[in-house]
C-alpha positions in Angstrom: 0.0 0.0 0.0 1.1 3.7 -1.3 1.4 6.1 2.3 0.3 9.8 1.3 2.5 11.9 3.4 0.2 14.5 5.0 2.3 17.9 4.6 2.0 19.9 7.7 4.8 22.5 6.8 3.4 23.0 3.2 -0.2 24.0 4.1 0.9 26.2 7.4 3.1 28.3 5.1 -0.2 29.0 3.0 -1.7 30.0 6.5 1.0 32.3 7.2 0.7 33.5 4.0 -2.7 34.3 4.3 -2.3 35.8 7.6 0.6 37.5 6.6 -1.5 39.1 4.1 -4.3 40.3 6.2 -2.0 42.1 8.6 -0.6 44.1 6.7 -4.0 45.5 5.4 -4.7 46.4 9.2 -3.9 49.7 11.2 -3.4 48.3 13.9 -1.0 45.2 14.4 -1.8 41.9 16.3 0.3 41.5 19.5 1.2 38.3 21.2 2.8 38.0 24.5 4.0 35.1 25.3 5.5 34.7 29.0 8.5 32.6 30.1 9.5 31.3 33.0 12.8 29.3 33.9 15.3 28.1 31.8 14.3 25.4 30.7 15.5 24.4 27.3 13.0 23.5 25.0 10.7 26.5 26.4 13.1 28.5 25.1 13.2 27.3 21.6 9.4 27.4 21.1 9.2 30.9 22.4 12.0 31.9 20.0 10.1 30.0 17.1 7.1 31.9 18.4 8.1 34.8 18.3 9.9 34.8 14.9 6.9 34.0 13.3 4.5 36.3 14.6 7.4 39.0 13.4 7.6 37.3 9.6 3.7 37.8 9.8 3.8 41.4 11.1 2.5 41.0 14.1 4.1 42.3 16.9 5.8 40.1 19.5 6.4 41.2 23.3 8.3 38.1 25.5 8.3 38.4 29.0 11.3 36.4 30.9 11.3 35.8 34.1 13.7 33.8 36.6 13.3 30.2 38.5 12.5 31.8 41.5 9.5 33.7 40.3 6.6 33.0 43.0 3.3 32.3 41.9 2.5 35.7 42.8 4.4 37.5 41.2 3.7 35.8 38.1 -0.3 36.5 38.4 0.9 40.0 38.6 2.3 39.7 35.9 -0.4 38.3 34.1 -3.2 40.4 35.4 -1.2 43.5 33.7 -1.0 42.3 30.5 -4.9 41.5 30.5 -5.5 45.3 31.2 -2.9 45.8 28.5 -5.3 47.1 25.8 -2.3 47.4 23.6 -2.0 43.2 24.4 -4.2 41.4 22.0 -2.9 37.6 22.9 -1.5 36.3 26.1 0.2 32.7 26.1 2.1 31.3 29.1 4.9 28.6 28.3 4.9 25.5 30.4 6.1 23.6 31.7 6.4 25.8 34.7 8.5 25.7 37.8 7.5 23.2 40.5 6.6 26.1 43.2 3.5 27.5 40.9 0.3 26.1 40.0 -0.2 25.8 36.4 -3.7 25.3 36.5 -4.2 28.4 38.3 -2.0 30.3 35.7 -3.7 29.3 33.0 -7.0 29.8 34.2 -5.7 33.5 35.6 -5.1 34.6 31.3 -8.5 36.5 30.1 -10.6 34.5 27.9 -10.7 37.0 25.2 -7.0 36.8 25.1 -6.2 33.1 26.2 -5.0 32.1 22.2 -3.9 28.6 23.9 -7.7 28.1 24.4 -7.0 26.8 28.2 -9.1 29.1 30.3 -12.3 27.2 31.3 -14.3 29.8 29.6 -13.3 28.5 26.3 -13.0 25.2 27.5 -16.2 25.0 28.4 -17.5 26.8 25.0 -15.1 24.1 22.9 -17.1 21.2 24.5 -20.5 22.5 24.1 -19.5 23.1 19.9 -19.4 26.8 20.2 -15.2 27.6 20.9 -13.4 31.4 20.8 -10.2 29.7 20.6 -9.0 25.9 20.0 -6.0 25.2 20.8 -3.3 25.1 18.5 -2.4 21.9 17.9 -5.9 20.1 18.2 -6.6 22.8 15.6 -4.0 22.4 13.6 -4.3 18.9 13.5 -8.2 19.1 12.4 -7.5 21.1 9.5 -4.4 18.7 8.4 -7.5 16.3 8.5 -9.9 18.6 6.4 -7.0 19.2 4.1 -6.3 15.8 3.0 -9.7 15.1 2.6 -10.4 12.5 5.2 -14.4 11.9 6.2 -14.5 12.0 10.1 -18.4 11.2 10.3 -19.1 8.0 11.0 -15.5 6.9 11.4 -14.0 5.5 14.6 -10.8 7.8 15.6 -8.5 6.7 18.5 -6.8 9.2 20.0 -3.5 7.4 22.9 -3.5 11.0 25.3 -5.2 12.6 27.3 -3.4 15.7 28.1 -5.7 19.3 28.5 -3.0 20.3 25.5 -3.8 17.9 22.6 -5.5 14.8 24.1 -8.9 15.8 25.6 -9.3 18.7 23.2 -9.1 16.9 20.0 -11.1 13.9 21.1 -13.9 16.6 21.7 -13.5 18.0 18.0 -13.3 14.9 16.5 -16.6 14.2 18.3 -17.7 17.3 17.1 -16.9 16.3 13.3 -19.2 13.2 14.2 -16.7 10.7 14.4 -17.0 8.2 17.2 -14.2 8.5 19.5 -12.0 6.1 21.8 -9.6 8.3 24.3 -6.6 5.7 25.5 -4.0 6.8 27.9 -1.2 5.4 30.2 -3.5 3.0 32.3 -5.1 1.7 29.1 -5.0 -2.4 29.0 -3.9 -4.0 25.6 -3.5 -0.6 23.6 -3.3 -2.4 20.4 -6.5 -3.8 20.9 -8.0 -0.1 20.4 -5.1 1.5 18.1 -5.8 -1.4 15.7 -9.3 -0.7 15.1 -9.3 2.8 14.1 -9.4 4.5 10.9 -8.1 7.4 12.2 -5.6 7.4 15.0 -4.1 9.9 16.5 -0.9 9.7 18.8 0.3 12.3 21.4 1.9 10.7 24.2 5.7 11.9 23.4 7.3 8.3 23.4 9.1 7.9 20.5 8.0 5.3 18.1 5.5 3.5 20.9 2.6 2.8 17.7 4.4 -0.1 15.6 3.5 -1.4 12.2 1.1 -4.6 14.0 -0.2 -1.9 16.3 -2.3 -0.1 12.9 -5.3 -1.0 11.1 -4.3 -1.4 7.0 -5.6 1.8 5.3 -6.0 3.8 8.8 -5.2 7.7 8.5 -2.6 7.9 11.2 -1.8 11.8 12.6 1.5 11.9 14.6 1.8 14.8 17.5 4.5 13.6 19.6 7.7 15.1 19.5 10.9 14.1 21.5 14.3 12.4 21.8 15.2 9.1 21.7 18.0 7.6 23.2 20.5 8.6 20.8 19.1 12.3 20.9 17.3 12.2 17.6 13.9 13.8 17.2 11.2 11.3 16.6 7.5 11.1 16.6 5.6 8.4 18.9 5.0 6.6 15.5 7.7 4.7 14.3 8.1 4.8 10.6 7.4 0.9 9.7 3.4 2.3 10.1 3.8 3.7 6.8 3.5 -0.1 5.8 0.1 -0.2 6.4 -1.2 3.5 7.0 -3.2 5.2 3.9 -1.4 8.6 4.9 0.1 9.7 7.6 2.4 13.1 9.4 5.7 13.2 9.2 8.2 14.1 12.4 9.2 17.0 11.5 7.2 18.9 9.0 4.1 17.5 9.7 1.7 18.5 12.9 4.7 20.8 14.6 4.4 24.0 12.0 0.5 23.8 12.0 0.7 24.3 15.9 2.5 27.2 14.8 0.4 28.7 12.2 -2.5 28.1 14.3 -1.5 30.2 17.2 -0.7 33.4 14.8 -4.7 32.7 13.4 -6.0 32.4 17.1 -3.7 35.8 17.7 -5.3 37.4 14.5 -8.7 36.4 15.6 -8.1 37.6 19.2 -6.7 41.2 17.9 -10.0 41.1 15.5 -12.5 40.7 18.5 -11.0 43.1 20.6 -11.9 45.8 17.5 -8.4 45.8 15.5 -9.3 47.1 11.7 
């Protein structure tokens, strides 16, 4: 069987394109600002990504850094100004977070009109009842790689191995939405394979690398890859390992396939956020 490779980086470049487009036709520019705190590695590369492509779109890009030590606190305070920012369009806190702060309650603390990560409970709540402000990014992202190559979600049964308030729960409740009928798995699931092998659409964001093999997939299955990390040898790779390709009708790559749409979303939630609040 011929795998379709399910190009992620080619159709968020004709989102950014798009965007990139409409920004420059505005007055006033979109801003995002996304909030760091710690050093922690890998935070720091996605903020950088972040913010270089909110810049190649126009938008404008304010990062706030702040130390280990920061207390809850002080972070809320932090947070509470840029919601009265009226010049602050988009707010997005980068996690992880440091051990001494709450997450929940930081994420809850961004304004819901403002919350382009789509983790307040306000627009939690209004992506479960099938009327959302903002998705997340990479639940969105990976519903309109879906829509792109054409794949028929009603009626289908879609497997989705995570549960995580990032991509897990939130893109089970789209795919719901899209009338698909819907099997959440997760780390205390028995006999995974059972479940991953009867989808036609499975989804995968657990960041194992290569945990879904080639027995693990049902022939002709649309599989959609979200995990990103390192294996053991410090190479990227996806929690599918490539011998799915086999058997899979199309699939994401790692890279290049569900990473840049997370991207391109966020800079369509921050245009959308900037467009609410009354930017022409």
């Amino acid at each position: 069987m011929s795998c379709r490779i399910i190009d992620g980086k080619a159709l968020a470049e004709k989102i950014r394109s798009r965007i990139t487009k409409e920004v420059a036709s505005m007055k006033t520019k979109p801003c995002l600002s996304v909030v760091l705190v710690g050093e922690d590695s890998a935070s720091k590369v996605y903020v950088s990504m972040k913010e270089v492509a909110c810049i190649g779109a126009g938008m404008k890009s304010r990062n706030i850094k702040l130390p280990e030590s920061t207390t809850e606190e002080k972070l809320l305070a932090e947070i509470r100004a840029l919601n009265a920012d009226k010049s602050v369009h988009a707010i997005l806190v980068q996690v992880p977070l440091p051990k001494q702060i709450n997450e929940n309650r930081i994420l809850e603390s961004v304004a819901a009109e403002k919350d382009v990560d789509g983790f307040n409970p306000c627009n939690i709540g209004r992506l479960h009842s099938r009327s959302p402000t903002f998705v997340p990014a990479t639940p969105k992202g990976i519903m309109r790689l879906l829509d792109e190559a054409g794949v028929e979600l009603a009626g289908k049964h879609a497997v989705v191995v995570g549960r995580s308030n990032i991509v897990g729960k939130p893109v089970a409740a789209l795919l719901l939405a899209a009338d698909a009928t819907v099997t959440q798995c997760h780390s205390k699931t028995k006999d995974l394979a059972a479940f991953t092998k009867q989808a036609d659409v499975l989804v995968v964001a657990v960041g194992k690398p290569r945990m879904i093999k080639k027995d693990m997939v049902k022939k002709g299955a649309v599989v959609i890859d979200a995990g990103t990390s390192r294996d053991a040898n410090g190479k990227l790779a996806g929690d599918v390992d490539e011998s799915v390709r086999d058997v899979a009708s199309a699939i994401t790559p790692v890279p290049g396939g569900v990473g840049p749409m997370t991207i391109a979303m966020l800079l369509e939630n921050t245009l959308r956020a900037a467009r609410n609040q009354g930017c022409k």
